[in-house]
C-alpha positions in Angstrom: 0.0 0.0 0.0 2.5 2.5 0.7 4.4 1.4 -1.9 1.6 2.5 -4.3 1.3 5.4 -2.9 4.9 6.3 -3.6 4.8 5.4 -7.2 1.6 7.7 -7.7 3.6 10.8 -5.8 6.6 10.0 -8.1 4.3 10.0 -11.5 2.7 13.3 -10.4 6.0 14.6 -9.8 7.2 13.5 -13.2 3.8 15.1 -14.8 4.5 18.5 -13.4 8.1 18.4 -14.4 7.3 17.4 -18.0 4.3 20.2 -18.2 7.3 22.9 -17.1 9.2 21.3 -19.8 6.7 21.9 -22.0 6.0 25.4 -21.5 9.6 26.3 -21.5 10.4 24.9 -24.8 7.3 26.3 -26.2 8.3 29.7 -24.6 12.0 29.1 -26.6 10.1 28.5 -30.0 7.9 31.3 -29.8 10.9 33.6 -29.1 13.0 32.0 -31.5 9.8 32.5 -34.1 9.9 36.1 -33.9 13.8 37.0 -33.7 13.3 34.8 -37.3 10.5 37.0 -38.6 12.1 40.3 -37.7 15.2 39.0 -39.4 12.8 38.5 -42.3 11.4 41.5 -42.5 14.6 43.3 -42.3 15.8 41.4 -45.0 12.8 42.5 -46.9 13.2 45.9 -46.5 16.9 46.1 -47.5 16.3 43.7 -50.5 13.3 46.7 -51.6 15.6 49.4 -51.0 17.9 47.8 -52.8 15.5 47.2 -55.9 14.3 51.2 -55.4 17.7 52.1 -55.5 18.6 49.8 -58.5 15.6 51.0 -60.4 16.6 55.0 -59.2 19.7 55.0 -60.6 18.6 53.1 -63.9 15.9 55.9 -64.6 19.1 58.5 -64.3 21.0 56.4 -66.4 18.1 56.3 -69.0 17.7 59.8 -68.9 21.4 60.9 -69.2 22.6 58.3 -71.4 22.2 60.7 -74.6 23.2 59.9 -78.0 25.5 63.1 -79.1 27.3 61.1 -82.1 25.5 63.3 -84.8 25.7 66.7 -82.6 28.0 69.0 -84.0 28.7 72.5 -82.2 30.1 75.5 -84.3 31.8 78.4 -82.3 30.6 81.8 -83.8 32.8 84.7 -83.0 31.4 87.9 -81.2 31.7 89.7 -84.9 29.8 87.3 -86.3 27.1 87.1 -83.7 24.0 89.6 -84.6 23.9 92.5 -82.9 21.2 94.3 -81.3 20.1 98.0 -82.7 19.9 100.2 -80.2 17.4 102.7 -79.7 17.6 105.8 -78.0 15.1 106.7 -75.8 12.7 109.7 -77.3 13.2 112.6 -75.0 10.3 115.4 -75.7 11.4 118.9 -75.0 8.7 120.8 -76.4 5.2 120.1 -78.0 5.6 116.5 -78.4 8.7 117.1 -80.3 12.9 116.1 -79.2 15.5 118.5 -79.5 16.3 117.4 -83.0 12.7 117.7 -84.1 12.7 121.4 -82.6 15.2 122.2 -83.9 14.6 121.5 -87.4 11.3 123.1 -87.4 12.7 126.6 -86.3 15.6 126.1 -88.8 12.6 125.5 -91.8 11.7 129.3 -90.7 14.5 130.7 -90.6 15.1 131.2 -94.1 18.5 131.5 -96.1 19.9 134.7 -94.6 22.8 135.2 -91.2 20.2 133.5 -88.9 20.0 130.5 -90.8 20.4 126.8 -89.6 20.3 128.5 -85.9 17.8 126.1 -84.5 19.2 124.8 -82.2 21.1 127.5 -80.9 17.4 129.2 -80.2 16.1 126.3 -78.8 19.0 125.5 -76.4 18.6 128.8 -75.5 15.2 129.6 -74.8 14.5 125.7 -73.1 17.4 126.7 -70.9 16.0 130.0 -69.5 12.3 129.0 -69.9 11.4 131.1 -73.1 9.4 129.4 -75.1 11.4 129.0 -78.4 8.0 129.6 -80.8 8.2 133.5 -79.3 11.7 134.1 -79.3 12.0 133.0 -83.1 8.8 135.2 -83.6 10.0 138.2 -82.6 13.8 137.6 -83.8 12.0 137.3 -87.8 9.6 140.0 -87.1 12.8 142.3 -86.0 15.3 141.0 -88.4 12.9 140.7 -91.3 15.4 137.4 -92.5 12.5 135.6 -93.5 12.5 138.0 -96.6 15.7 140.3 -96.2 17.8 140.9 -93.0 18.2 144.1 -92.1 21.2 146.3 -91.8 20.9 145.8 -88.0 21.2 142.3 -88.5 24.2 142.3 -90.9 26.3 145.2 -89.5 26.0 144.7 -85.6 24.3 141.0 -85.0 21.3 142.5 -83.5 18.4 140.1 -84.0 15.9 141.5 -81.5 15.8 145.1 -81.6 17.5 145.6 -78.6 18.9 149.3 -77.6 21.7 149.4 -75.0 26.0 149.4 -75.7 28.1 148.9 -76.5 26.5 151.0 -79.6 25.8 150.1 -83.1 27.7 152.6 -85.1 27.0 155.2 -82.6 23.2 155.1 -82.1 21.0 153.2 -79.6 21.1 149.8 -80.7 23.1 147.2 -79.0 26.2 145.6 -81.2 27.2 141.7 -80.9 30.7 140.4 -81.9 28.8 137.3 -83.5 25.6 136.2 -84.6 25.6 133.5 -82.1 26.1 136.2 -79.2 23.5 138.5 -80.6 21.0 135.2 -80.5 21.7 134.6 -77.1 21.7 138.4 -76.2 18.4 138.4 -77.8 17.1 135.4 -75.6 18.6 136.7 -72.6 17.1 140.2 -72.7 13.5 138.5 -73.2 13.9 136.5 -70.0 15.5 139.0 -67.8 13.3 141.7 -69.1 10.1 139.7 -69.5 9.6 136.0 -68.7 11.4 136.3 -65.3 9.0 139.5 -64.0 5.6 136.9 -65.3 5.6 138.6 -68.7 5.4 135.8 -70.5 3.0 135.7 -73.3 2.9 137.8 -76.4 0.0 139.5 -75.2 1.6 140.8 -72.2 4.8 141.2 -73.9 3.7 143.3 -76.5 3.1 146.7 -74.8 6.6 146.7 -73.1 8.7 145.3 -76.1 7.6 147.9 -79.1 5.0 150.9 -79.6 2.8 149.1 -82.2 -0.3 148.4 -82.3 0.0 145.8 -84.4 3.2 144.4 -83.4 1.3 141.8 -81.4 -0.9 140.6 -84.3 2.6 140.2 -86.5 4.7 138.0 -83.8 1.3 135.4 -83.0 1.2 135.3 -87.1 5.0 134.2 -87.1 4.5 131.6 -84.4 1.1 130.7 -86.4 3.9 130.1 -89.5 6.7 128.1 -87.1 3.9 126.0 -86.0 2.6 124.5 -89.8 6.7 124.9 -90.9 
């Protein structure tokens, strides 16, 4: 009897030693499992890198491998290369017109006589002082009278405006110039000192002051009237 009972202790002993064997080695495999399937996985990723990377640098290699066998390349010197025109810019100085242009219609009024091709002179002139150039070519033909015949003013002293002062023109009250040009600027001058700089600055109210006739007015605005249409 108590020897049974010994045997049956043993055998339960023996059963709970195999069931902790048991869950141990099952504990093992399970670990063992997953370090396996991570190592999987890893593998997987760097074997799909791999490929993106493989497949990257095939795309670059598609696109840069160009054929240039039948590109040919000929060097053109600067002197042969076109050149672009330039263009000056159009400056207006006066009623939609540029120095040149202004100057080229007071020259077509000027006539053929010693004030001719003085354009520009007048216009440098009068834009510089703040004349305007119309009147100041007005009154210089209606003075002179060179858009028919200059007069001996004009020829013997360079007096294109009338003006009275000294140093004398062969002893009477007109004002002599050494030159043409000087008696154009003089002429300019005297109108803005003596007129445009005191707010006399339209024929109308430069009239009275500049001469004693009553129709000198109406003859200057008909000389701007013909500069205008030149």
């Amino acid at each position: 009897m108590i020897k049974a009972k010994a045997i049956s202790a043993t055998l339960s002993l023996l059963g709970i030693i195999m069931i902790i064997i048991a869950v141990v080695l099952q504990s093992d495999v399970s670990s063992k499992t997953k370090i396996m399937k991570n190592k999987q996985e890893k593998v997987n990723v760097a074997n799909m890198s791999s490929s993106n990377r493989v497949t990257e640098t095939k795309v670059v290699e598609d696109q840069v491998a160009v054929d240039t066998t039948d590109v040919k390349v000929e060097e053109v010197s600067m002197e042969e290369a076109p050149q672009a025109e330039y263009i000056p810019p159009r400056i207006e100085v006066y009623a939609g017109m540029t120095m040149d242009e202004l100057s080229e219609k007071l020259d077509r009024s000027l006539g053929t006589g010693y004030i001719a091709g003085k354009g520009r002179l007048i216009a440098t002139k009068a834009l510089e002082l703040g004349v305007d150039p119309y009147v100041a070519t007005a009154i210089m033909l209606h003075e002179t009278g060179c858009k028919y015949n200059c007069s001996s003013l004009v020829v013997r002293c360079n007096n294109v405006g009338g003006q009275k002062g000294g140093p004398s023109c062969g002893g009477g009250s007109y004002k002599a110039y050494a030159t043409i040009d000087e008696g154009i600027v003089g002429h300019i001058e005297n109108l803005y000192n003596n007129y445009y700089s005191k707010g006399y600055n339209t024929v109308a109210l430069i009239g009275p002051r500049y001469a004693e006739s009553s129709t000198w007015q109406s003859k200057i605005n008909w000389y701007i009237e013909q500069i205008g249409i030149s």
